[in-house]
VOMAR-440991 format. One record per atom (N, C-alpha, C): x, y, z; atom name. Coordinates in steps of 0.2 Angstrom, whole numbers, plus 5000, padded with zeros to 4 digits. Example, Ala and Ser with C-alpha at 12.3 -4.5 7.8 and 13.67 -1.06 7.14 Angstrom:
2
      X      Y      Z   site
   5066   4972   5039      N
   5062   4978   5039     CA
   5066   4984   5039      C
   5064   4989   5035      N
   5068   4995   5036     CA
   5064   5000   5039      C
This chain:
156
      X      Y      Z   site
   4987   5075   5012      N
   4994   5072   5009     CA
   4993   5064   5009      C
   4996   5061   5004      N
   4994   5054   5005     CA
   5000   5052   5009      C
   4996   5045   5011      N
   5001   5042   5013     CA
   5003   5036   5015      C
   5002   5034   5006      N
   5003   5027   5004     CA
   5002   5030   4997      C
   5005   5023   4993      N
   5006   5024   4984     CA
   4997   5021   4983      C
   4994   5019   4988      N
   4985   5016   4987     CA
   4983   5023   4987      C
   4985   5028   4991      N
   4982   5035   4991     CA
   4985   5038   4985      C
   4990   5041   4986      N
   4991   5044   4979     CA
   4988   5041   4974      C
   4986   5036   4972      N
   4984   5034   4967     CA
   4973   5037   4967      C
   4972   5035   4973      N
   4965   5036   4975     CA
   4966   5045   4973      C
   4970   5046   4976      N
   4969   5054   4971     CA
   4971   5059   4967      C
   4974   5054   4962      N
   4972   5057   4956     CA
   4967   5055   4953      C
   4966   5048   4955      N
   4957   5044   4953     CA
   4949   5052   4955      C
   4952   5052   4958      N
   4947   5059   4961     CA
   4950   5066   4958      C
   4957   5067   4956      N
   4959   5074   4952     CA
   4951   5072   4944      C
   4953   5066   4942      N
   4950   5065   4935     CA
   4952   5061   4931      C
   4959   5059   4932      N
   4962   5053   4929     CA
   4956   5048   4931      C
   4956   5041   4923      N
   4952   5035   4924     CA
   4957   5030   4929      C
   4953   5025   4930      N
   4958   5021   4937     CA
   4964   5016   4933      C
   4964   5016   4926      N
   4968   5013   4922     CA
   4974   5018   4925      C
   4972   5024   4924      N
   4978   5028   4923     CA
   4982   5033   4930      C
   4975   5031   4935      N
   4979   5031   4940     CA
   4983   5027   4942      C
   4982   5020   4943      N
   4988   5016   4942     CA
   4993   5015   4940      C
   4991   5015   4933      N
   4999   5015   4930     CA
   5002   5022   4934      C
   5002   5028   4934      N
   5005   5034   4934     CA
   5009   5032   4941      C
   5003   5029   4946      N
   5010   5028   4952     CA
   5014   5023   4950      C
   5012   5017   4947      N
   5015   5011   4946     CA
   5021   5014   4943      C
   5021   5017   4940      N
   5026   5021   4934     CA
   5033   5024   4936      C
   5029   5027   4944      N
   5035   5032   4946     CA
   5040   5024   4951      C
   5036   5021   4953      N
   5037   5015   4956     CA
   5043   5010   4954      C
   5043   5009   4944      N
   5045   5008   4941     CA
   5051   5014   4941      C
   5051   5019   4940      N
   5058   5024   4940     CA
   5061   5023   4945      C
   5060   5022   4950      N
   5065   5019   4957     CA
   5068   5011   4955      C
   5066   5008   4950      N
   5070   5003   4948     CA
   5075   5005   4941      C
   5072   5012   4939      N
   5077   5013   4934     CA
   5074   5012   4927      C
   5068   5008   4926      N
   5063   5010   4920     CA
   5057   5012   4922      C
   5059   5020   4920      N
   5052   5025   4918     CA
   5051   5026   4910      C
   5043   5028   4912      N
   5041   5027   4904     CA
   5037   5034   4905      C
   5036   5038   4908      N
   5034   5044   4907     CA
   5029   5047   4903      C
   5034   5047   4896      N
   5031   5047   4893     CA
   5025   5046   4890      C
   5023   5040   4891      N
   5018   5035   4889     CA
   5013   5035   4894      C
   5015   5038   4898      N
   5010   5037   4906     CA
   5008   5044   4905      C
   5002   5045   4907      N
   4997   5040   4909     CA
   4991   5036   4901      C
   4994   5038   4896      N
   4991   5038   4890     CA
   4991   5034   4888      C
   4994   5027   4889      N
   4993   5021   4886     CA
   4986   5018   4890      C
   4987   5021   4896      N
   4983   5018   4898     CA
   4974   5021   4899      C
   4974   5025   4896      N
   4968   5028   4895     CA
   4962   5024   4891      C
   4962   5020   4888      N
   4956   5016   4886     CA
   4955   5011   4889      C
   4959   5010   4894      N
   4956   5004   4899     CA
   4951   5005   4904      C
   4949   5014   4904      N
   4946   5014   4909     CA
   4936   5013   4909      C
   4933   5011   4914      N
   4927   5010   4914     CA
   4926   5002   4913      C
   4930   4999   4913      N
   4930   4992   4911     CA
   4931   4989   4904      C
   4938   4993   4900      N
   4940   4995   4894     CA
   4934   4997   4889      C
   4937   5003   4889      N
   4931   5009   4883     CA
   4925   5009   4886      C
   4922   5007   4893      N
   4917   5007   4898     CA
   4912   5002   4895      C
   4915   4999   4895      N
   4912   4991   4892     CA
   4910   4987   4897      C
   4913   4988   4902      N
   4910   4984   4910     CA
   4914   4979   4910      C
   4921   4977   4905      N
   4923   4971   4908     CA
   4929   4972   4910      C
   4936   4970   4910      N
   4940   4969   4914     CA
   4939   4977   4919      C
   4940   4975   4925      N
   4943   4982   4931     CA
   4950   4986   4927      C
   4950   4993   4926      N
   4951   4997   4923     CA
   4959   4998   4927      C
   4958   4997   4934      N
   4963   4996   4938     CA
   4965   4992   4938      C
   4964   4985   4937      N
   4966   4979   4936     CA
   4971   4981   4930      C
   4968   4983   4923      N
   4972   4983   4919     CA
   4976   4987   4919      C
   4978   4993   4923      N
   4983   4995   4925     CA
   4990   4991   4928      C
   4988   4987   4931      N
   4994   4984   4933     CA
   4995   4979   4929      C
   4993   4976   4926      N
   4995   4971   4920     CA
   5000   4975   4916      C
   4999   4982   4914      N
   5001   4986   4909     CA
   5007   4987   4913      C
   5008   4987   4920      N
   5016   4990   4922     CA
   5018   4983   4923      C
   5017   4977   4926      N
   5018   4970   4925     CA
   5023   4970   4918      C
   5020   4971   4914      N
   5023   4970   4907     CA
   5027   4974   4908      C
   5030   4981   4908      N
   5035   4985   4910     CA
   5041   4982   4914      C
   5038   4982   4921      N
   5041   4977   4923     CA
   5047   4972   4923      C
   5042   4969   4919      N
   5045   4961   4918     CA
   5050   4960   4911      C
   5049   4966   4906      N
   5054   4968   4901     CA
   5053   4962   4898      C
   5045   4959   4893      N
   5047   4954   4888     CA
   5047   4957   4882      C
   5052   4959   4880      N
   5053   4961   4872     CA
   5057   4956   4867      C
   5056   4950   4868      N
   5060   4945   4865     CA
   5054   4939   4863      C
   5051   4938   4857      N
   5049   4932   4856     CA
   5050   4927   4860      C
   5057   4926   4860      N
   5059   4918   4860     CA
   5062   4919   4868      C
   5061   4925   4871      N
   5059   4923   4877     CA
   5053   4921   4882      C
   5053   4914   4883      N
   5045   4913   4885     CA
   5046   4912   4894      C
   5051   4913   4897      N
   5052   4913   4905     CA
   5049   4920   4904      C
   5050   4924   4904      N
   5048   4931   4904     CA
   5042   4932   4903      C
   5039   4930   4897      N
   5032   4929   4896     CA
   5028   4927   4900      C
   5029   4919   4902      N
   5026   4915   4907     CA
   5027   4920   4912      C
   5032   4921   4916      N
   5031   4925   4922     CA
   5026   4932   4923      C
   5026   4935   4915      N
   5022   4939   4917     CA
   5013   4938   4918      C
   5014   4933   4913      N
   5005   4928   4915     CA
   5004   4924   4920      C
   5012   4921   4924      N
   5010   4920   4934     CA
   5007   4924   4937      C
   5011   4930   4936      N
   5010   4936   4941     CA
   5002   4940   4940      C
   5000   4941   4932      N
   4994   4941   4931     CA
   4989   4939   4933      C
   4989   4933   4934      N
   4984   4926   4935     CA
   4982   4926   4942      C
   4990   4926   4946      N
   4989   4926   4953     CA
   4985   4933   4953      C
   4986   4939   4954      N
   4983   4945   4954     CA
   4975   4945   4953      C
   4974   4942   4945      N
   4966   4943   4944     CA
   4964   4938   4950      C
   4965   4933   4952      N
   4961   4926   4956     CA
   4963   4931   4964      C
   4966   4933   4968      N
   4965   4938   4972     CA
   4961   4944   4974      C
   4962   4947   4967      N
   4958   4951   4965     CA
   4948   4950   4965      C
   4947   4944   4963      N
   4944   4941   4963     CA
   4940   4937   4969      C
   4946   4936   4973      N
   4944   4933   4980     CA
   4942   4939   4984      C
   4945   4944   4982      N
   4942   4950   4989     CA
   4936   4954   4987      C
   4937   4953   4979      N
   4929   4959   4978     CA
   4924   4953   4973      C
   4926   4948   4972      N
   4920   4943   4970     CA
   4919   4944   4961      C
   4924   4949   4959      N
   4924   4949   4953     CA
   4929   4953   4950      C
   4931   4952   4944      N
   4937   4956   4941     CA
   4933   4959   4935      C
   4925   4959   4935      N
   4922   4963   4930     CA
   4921   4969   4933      C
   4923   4977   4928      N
   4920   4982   4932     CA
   4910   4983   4932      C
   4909   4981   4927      N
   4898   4980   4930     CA
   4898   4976   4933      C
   4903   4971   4934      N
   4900   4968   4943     CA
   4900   4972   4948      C
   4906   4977   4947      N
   4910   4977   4954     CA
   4906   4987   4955      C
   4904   4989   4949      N
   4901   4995   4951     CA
   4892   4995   4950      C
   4891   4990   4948      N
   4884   4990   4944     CA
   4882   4995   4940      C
   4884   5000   4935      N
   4882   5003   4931     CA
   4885   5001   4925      C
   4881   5003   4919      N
   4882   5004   4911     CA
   4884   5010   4911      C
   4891   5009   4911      N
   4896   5015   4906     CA
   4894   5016   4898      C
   4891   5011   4896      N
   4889   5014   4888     CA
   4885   5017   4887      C
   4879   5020   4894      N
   4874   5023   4893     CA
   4874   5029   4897      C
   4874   5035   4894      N
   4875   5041   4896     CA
   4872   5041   4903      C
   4867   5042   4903      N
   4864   5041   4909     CA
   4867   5040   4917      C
   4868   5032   4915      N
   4872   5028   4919     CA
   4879   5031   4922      C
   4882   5035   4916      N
   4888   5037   4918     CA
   4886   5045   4921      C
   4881   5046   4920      N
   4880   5053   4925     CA
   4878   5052   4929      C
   4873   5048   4931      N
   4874   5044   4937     CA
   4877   5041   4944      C
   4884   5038   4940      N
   4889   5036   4942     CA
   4890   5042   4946      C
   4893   5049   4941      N
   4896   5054   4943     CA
   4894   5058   4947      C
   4886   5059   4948      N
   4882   5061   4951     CA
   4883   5060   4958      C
   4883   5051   4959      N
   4883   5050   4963     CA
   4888   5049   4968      C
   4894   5050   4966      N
   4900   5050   4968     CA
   4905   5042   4970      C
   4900   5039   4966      N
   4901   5031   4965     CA
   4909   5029   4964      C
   4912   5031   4963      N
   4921   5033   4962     CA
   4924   5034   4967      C
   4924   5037   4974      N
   4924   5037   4977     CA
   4920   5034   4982      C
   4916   5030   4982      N
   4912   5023   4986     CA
   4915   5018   4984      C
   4916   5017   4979      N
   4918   5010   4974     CA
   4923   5009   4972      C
   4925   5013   4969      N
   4931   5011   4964     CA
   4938   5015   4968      C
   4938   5017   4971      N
   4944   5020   4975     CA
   4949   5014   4977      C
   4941   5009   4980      N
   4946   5003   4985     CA
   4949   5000   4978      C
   4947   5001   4974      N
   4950   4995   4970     CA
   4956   4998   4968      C
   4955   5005   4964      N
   4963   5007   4965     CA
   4966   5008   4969      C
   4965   5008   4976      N
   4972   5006   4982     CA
   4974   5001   4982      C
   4970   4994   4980      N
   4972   4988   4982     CA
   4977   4985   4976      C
   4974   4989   4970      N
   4978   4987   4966     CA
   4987   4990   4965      C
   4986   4997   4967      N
   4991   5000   4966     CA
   4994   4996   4973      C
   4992   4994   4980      N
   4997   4992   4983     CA
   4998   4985   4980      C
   4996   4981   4980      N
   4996   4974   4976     CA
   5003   4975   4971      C
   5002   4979   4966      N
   5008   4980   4958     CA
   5012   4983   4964      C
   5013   4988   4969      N
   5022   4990   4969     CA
   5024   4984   4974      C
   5019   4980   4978      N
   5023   4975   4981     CA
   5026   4970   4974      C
   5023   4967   4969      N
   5025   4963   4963     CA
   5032   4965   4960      C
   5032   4973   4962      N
   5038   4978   4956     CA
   5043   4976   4963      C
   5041   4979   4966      N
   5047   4976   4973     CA
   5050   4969   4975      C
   5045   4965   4972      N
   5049   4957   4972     CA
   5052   4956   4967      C
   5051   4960   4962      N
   5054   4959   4954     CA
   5060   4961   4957      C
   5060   4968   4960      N
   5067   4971   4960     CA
   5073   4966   4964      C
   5070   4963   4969      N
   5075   4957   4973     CA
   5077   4951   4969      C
   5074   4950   4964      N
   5077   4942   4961     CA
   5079   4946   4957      C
């Protein structure tokens, strides 16, 4: 049983959900206690982020996960609102440079060293059980990271 939203998130990362889409899915329900769920769209919006968007190796998949609920979040659906905007590129910015400070990179072939473009590499990976070595910490720290952000959102 988990017992933390880092956990819950680490296992649906390990049911087979990518870590784009484990996060969002917690960050999602996390949102619905403040009254905007998107259900719907979760975990599918975020399914190309995964492996370092379309296993491309770069941005963390997890990372971009919370960017995706950030934006949720923060509700900027107005051009000509640029306070909204802006805050959601603080809170992004703070994040990646955290992110960054603890695991040395916010690239995923830094942070797992494999070529997801290459079949091999991705059997590999899964072979190895490199997802739960690696990439777990990333979606706990991330998933705790976003619901503390969604919880400061909700006090101001």
């Amino acid at each position: 049983m988990a017992t933390s939203l880092g956990d819950r998130a680490v296992e649906l990362f390990g049911s087979g959900f990518n870590c784009a889409e484990s996060v969002m899915l917690v960050l999602n329900d996390r949102l619905g206690k403040r009254g905007s769920h998107h259900a719907s769209a979760v975990p599918c919006v975020a399914t190309g982020f995964g492996g370092g968007i379309g296993r491309s190796g770069s941005t963390c998949g997890a990372l971009s996960g919370v960017v995706l609920a950030i934006g949720l979040a923060v509700k900027h659906d107005k051009a000509a609102d640029l306070q909204k905007k802006y805050k959601a590129y603080d809170l992004v910015s703070d994040m990646v440079v955290n992110f960054e400070r603890k695991f040395g990179s916010s690239l995923c072939k830094d942070l797992v060293g494999y070529n997801f473009r290459n079949k091999e590499e991705r059997l590999r990976y899964r072979s190895e059980r490199a997802q739960d070595k690696m990439c777990s910490k990333f979606v706990k720290w991330c998933v705790d990271y976003g619901a503390q952000l969604i919880d400061n959102l909700k006090e101001k």
